[in-house]
Structure formats: C-alpha cells, structure tokens
C-alpha positions as CSV (number, residue, x, y, z in Angstrom):
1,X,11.7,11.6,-9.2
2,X,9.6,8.4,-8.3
3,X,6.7,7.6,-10.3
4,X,3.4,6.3,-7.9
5,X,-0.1,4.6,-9.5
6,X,-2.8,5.9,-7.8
7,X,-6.5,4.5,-7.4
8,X,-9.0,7.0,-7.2
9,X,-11.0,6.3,-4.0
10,X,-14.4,7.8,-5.8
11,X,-14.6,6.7,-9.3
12,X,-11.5,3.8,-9.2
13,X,-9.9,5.5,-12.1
14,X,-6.3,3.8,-12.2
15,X,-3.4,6.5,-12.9
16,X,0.2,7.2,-12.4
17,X,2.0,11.1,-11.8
18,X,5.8,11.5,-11.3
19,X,5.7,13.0,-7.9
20,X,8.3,16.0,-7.9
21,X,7.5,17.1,-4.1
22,X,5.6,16.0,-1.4
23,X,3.4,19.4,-1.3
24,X,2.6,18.5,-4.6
25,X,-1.2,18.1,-5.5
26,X,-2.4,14.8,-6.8
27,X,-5.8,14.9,-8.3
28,X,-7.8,12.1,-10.3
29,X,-7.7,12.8,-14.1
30,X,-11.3,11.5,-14.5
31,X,-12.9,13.3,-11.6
32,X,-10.4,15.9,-9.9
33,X,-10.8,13.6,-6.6
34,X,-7.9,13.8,-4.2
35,X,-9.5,10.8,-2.5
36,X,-6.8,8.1,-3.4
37,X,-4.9,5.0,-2.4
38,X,-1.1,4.8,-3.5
39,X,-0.7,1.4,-5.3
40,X,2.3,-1.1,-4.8
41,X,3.7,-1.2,-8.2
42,X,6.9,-3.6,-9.6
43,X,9.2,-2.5,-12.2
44,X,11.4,-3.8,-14.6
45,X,14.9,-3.2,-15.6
46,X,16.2,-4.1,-19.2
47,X,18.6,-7.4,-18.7
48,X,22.2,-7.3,-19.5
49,X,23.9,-10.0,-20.3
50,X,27.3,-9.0,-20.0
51,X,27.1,-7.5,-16.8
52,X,24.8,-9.9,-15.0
53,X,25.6,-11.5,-11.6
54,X,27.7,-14.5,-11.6
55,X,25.8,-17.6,-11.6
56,X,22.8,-15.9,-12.4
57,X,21.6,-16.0,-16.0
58,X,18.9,-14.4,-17.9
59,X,15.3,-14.5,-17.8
60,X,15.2,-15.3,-22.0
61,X,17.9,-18.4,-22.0
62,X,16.7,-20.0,-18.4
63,X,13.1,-19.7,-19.1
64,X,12.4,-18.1,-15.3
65,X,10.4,-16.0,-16.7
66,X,10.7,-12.1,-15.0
67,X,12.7,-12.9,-12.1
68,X,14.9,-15.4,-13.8
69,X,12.5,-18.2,-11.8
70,X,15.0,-17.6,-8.4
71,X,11.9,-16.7,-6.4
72,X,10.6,-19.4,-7.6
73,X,7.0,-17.5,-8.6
74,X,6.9,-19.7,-11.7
C-alpha cells in the first residue's frame, strides 16, 4: 500500500492518500478536483545501528546528515 502526495492542479492544495488500487478515486480535500500532479516524495527509514552496512556508519555520529553525507548532498 504505497502512500503518493498529490498537488492539486486547481487550487495547489498539497495532500497525500494511501492508494489501495489503481481504480481508486483521488480527489482534492479542499476542492473535490481530480485535476492533480503526483509528487516525487523521499522517505526515511529509522537507523539501526547494529545492523547497519559495514563501513557505513550512522547519520548522528558521522555528522552526514540524512544520507550519512555518502551522496555527498551536504
């Protein structure tokens, strides 16, 4: 069950529905519009320090910020 953000093409309302099916009818919450534009969205997963990759360390003790700094965005 994925979860999508939506935009709302007519009134730019941002919102997010956990999308069951793809019959499934997605309308704005502030206007009922099913004018919309899917969002690219990031996510985050809890660290773990006991089962993290070798080498790797956490985004707390390396001071990488979200991505541990390997991508090098900070």
């Amino acid at each position: 069950m994925p979860i999508y953000e939506y935009v709302c093409d007519d009134c730019g309302e941002r919102y997010e529905r956990v999308v069951m099916s793809k019959k499934q009818a997605i309308t704005c919450p502030k206007c009922s519009s099913a004018k919309k534009t899917v969002q690219l969205s990031v996510f985050a997963a809890p660290a773990n320090e006991s089962k993290s990759f070798s080498g790797a360390s956490s985004a707390s003790s390396s001071g990488g910020g979200c991505c541990g700094g390997a991508c090098r965005c900070h």
